[in-house]
NUGU-5412 format. One line per field, with one value per residue: residue in three letters; x, y negated, z of N, C-alpha, C in turn. Coordinates in Angstrom, 3 decimals, always signed. Atoms other than C-alpha are relative to their C-alpha. Layout:
N
resn: (Ala:...) $
nxx: (X:...) $
nyy: (Y:...) $
nzz: (Z:...) $
caxx: (X:...) $
cayy: (Y:...) $
cazz: (Z:...) $
cxx: (X:...) $
cyy: (Y:...) $
czz: (Z:...) $
END
This chain:
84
resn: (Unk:Unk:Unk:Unk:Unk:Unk:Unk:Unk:Unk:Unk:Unk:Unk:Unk:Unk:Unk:Unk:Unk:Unk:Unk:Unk:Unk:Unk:Unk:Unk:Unk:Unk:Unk:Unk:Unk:Unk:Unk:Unk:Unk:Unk:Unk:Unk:Unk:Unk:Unk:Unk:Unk:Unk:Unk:Unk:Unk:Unk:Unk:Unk:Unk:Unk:Unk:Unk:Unk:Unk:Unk:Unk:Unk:Unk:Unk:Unk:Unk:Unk:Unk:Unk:Unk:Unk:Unk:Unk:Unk:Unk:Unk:Unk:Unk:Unk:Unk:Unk:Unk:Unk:Unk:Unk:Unk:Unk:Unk:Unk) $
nxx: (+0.247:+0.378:-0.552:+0.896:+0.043:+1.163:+1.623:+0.912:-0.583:+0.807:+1.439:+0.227:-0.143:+1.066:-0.833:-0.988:-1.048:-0.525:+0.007:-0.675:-1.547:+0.071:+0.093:-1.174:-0.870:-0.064:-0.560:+1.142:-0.024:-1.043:+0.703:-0.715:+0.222:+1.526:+1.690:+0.500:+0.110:+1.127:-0.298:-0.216:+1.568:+0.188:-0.496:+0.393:+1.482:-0.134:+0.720:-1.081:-0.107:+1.177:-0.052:+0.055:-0.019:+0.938:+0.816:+0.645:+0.929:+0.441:+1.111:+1.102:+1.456:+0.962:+1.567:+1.021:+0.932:+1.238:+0.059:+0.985:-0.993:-0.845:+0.580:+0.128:-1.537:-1.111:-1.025:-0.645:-0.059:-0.912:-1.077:-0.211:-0.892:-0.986:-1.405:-0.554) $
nyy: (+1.424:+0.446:+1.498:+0.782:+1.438:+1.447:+0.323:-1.114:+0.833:+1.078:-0.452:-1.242:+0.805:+1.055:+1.369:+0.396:-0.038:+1.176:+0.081:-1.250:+0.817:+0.587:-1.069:-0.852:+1.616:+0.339:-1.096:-0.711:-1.309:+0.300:-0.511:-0.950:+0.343:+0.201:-0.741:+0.309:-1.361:-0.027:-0.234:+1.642:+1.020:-0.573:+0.419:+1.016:+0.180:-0.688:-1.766:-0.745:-1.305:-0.936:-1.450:-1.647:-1.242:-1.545:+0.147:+1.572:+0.400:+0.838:+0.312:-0.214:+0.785:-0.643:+0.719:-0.449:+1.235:+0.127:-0.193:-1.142:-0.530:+0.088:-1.049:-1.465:-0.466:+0.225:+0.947:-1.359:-0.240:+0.992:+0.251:-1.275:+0.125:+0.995:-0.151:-1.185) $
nzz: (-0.199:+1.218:+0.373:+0.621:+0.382:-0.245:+0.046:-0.708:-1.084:-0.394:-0.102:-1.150:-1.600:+0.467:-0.018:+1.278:+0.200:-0.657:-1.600:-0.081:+0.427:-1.225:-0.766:+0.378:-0.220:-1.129:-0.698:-0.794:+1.083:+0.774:+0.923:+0.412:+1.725:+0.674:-0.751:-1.160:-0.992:-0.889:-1.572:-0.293:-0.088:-0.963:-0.577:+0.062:-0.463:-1.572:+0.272:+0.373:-0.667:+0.023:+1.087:+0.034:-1.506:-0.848:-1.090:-0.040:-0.282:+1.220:-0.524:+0.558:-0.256:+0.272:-0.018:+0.997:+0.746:-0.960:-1.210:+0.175:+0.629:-1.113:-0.844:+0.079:+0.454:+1.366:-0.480:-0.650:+1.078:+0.822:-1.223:+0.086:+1.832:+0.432:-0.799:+0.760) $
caxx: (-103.555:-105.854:-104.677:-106.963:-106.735:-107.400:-110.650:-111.639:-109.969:-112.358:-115.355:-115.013:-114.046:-116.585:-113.744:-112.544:-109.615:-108.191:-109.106:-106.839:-103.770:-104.285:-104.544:-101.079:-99.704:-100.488:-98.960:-102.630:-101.904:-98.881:-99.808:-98.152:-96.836:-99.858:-102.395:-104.111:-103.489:-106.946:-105.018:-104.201:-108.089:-108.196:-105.883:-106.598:-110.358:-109.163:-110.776:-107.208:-107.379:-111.299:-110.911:-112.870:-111.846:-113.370:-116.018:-117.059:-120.275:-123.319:-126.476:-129.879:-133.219:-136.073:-140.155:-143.530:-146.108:-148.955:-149.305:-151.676:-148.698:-146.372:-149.401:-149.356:-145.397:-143.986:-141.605:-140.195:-140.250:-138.737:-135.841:-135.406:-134.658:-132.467:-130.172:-130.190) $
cayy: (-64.252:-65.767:-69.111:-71.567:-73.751:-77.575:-77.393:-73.860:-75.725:-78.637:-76.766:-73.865:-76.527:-79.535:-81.908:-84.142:-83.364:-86.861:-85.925:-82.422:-84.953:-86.911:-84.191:-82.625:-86.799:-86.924:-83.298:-82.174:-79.064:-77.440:-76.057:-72.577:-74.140:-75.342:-73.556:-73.998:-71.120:-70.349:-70.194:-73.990:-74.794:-72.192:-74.022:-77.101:-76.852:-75.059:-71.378:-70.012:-68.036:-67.125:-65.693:-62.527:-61.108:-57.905:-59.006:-62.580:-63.815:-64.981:-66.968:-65.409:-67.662:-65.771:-67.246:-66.758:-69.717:-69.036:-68.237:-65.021:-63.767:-63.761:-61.836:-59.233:-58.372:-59.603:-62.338:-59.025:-57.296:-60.032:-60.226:-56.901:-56.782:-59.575:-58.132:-54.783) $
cazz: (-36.900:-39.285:-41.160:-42.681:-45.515:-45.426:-46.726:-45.069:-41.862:-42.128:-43.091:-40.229:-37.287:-38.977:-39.376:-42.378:-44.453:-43.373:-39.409:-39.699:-41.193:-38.214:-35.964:-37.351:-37.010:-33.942:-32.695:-31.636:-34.192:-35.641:-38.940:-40.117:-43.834:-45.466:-42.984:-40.066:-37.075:-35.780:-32.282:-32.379:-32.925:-29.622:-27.894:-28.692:-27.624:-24.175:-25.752:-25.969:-22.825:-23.285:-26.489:-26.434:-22.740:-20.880:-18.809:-20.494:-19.366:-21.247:-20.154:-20.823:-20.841:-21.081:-21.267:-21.754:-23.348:-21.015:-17.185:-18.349:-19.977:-17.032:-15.092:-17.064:-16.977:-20.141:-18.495:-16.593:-20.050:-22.199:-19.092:-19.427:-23.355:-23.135:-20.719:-22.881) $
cxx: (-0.649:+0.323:-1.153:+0.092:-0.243:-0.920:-0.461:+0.194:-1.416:-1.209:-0.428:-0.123:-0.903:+0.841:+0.791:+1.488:+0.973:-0.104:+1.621:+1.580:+0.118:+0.347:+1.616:+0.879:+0.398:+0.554:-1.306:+0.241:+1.042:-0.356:+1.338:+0.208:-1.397:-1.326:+0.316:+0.007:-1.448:+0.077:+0.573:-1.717:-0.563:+0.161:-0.178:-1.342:-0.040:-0.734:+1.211:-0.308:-1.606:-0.286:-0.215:+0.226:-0.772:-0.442:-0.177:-1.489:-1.066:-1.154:-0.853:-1.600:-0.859:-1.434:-0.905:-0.629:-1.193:+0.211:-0.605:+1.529:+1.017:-0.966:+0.432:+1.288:+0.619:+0.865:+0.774:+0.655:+1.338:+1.566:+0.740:+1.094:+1.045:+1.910:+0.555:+1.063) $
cyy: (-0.546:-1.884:-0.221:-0.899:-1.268:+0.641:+1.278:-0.412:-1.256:+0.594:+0.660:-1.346:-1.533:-1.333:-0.568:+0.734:-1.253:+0.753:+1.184:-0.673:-0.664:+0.422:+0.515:-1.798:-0.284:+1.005:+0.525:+1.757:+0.287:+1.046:+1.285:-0.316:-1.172:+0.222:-0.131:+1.449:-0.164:-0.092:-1.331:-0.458:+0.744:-1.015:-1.648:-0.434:+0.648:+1.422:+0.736:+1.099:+0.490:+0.136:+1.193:+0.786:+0.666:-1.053:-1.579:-0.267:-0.423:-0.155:+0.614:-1.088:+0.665:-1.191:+0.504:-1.978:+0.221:+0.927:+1.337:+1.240:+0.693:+0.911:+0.873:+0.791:-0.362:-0.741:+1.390:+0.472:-0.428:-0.074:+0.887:+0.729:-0.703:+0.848:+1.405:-0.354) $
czz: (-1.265:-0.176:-1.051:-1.230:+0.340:-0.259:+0.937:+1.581:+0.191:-0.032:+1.173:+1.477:-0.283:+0.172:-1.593:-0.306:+0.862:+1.669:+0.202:-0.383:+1.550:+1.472:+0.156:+0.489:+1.600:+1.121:+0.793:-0.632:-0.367:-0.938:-0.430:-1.583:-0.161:+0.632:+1.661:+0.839:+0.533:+1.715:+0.436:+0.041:+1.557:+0.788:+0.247:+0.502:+1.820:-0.130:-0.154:+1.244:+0.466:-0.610:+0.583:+1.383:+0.132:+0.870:-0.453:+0.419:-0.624:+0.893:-0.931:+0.472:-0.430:+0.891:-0.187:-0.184:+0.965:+1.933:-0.005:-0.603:+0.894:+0.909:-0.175:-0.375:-1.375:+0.278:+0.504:-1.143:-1.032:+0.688:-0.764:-1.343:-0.410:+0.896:-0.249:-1.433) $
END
């Protein structure tokens, strides 16, 4: 389980020192000591149970810049690479 400092806490999740007091005030967080559980900023964001699983999903966008491009198979191509 990795634990955070304040400041490595505010820097990693892009939130004030002050917000992370607030956070802990208000029972959004419960801090291990001094440090922040990385599995409260999970949980707290609703990523606790899609942390990392087998079989996550990911969008690919693939393009070309001209219509000549796309003739001559590189949209296919480009696809192709992305989904390697």
């Amino acid at each position: 389980m990795k634990l955070y400092t304040p400041a490595e806490a505010a820097e990693e999740f892009g939130l004030s020192r002050r917000s992370l007091i607030r956070y802990e005030a208000d029972g959004l967080i419960e801090p291990v000591g001094r440090r922040y559980p990385e599995s409260e900023w999970l949980r707290l964001h609703g990523l606790e149970s899609k942390a990392k699983q087998p079989g996550d999903r990911a969008g690919l966008y693939s393009r070309v810049s001209t219509r000549k491009q796309a003739d001559t198979g590189n949209l296919e191509r480009e696809t192709q690479r992305l989904k390697a």
